[in-house]
C-alpha positions in Angstrom: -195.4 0.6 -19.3 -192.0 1.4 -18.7 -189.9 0.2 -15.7 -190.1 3.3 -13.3 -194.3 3.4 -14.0 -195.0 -0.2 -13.4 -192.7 0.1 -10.4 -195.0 2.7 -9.0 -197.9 0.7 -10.0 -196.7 -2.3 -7.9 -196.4 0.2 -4.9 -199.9 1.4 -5.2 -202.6 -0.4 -2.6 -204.9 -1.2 -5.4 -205.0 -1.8 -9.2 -207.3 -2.9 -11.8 -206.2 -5.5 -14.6 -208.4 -5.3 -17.4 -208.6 -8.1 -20.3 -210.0 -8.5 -23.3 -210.3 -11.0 -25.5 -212.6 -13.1 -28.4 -215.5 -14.5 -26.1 -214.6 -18.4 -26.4 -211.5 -17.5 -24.0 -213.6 -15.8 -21.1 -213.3 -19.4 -18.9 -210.0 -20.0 -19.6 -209.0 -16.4 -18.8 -211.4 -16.6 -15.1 -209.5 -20.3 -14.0 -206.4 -18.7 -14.8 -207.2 -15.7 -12.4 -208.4 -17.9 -10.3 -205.5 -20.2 -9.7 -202.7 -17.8 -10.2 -203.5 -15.6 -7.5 -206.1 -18.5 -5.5 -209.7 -16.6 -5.4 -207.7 -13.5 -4.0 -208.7 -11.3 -7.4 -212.0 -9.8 -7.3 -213.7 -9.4 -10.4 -215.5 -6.2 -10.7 -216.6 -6.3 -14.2 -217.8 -8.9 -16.8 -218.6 -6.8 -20.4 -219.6 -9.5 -23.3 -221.4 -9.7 -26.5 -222.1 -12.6 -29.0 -217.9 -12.3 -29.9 -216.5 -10.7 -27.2 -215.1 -10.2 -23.8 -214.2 -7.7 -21.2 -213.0 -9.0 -17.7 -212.0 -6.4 -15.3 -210.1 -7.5 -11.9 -209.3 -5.7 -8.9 -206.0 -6.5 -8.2 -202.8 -5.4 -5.3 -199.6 -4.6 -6.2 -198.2 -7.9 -4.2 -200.3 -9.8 -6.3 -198.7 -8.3 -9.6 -195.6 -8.7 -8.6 -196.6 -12.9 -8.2 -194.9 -15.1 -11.2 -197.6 -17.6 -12.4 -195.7 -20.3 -14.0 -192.4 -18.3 -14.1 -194.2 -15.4 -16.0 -195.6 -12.0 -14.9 -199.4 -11.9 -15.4 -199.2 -10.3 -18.7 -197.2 -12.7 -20.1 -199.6 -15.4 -18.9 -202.9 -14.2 -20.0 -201.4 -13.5 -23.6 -200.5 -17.4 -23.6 -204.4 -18.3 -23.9 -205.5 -17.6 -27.5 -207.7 -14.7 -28.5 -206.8 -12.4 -25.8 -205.8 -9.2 -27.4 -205.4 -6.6 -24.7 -204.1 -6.9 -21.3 -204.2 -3.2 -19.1 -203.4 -2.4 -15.3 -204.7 0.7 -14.2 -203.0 1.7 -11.2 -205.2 3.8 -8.8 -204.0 6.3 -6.4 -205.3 8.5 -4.1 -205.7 11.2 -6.4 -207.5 9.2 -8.9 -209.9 8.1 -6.0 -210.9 11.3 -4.9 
């Protein structure tokens, strides 16, 4: 995401942070969520198999902006091992309609 699109992201109401990663890392990934932004991140979705995992978060734009340990969110959920994929999905109002 470039500057000016994450930018805009961070200005929308409501976004959804979608992580994915090898299934042994799905605790470390939900304290981390937890802590960083203290219960205030609603997960919506929990996707797993025998190997892997899908957590999908519902997220503001304040609470991307938030540095956890000096790091953007991102940053901080590559730092636990396994995860592979970290997306935000901004939503807007013409999305929602």
């Amino acid at each position: 995401v470039d500057r000016r699109q994450r930018q805009m992201c961070i200005r929308d109401r409501n976004s959804t942070l979608s992580v994915k990663a090898d299934r042994n890392a799905e605790n470390d990934i939900s304290m981390l969520m937890t802590n960083a932004f203290r219960g205030k991140a609603n997960m919506r979705v929990n996707n797993s198999n025998s190997k892997s995992c899908e957590l999908i978060y519902e997220v503001t734009g304040k609470m991307l902006k938030k540095k956890v340990n000096g790091q953007d969110i991102k940053e901080e959920l590559y730092n636990i091992d396994s995860v592979s994929m970290v997306n935000i999905i901004c939503q807007s109002e013409e999305i929602s309609r």
